[in-house]
N, C-alpha and C positions, 0 to 999 in steps of 0.2 A: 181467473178461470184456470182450473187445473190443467197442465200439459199434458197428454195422452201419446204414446209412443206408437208411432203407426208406421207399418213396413215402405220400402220405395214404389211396394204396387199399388198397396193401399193410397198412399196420399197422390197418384197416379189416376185411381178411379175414384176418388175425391173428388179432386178438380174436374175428373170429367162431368161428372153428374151436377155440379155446381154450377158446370156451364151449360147442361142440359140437354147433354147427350147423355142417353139409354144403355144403350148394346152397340158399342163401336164394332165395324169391320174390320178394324184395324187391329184389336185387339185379340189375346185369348178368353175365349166364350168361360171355360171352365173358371181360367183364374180370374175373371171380371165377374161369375155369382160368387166365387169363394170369397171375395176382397169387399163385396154387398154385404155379403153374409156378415162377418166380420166386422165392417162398420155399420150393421143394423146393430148387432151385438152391444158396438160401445154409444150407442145413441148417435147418430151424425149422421146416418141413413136411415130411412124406410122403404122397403121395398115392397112390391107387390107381385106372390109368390102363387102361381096356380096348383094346384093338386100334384102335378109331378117335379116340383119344386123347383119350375122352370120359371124367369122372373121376367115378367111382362113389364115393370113397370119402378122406378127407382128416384124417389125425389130426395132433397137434402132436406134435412129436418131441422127448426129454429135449431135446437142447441149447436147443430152442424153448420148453421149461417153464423152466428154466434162465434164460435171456434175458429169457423174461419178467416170471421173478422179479425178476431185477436190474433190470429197467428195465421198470415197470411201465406209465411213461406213456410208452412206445415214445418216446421223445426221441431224435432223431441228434443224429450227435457233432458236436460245434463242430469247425471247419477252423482252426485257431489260425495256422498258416502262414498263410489267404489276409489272415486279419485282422492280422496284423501287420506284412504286408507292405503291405495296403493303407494301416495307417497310417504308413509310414516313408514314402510314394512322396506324400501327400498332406501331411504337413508338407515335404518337400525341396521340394513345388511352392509352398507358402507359404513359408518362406524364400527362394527363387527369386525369386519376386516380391517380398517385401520388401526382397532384396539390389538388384532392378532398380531400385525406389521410391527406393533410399539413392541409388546411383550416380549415377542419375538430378538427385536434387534437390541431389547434391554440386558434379557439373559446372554444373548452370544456376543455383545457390542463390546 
């Protein structure tokens, strides 16, 4: 199953709702429908939204038991492209500089 990148709120009202609480007291109202909103969005919630798109109602959806089976500590996926390319561009700048160090100490040596 594909790994889906979700914020520290989101996988926050994840688990709430998996456990099967609704509208916690404890939390912020706004950012607990925006963080709904957003996991209806990627499949893993359904929510039920009345006419002033106030949410009455918020269960975890199969694909969302599913996901959270497979990835129980909500962990996003590693970006293997940024990290590989960040390390190709950081040693060519280390060689760079050490090609400059050589030339350098060639001509004046």
């Amino acid at each position: 199953m594909k790994q889906i990148k979700l914020s520290k709120q989101e996988k926050q009202v994840l688990r709430l709702i998996s456990s099967g609480i609704v509208c916690p007291n404890t939390y912020p109202h706004h950012i607990f429908i925006s963080c709904v909103d957003s996991l209806e969005r990627l499949g893993l919630v359904k929510g039920l939204w009345n006419e002033g798109h106030e949410l009455e109602d918020a269960r975890i959806t199969k694909y969302g038991k599913i996901y959270f089976a497979t990835n129980p500590n909500l962990r996003n996926p590693i970006d293997w492209k940024w990290i590989i390319t960040t390390i190709i561009a950081v040693a060519s700048a280390i060689f760079g500089a050490m090609a400059l160090f050589v030339a350098c100490s060639i001509k004046y040596g």
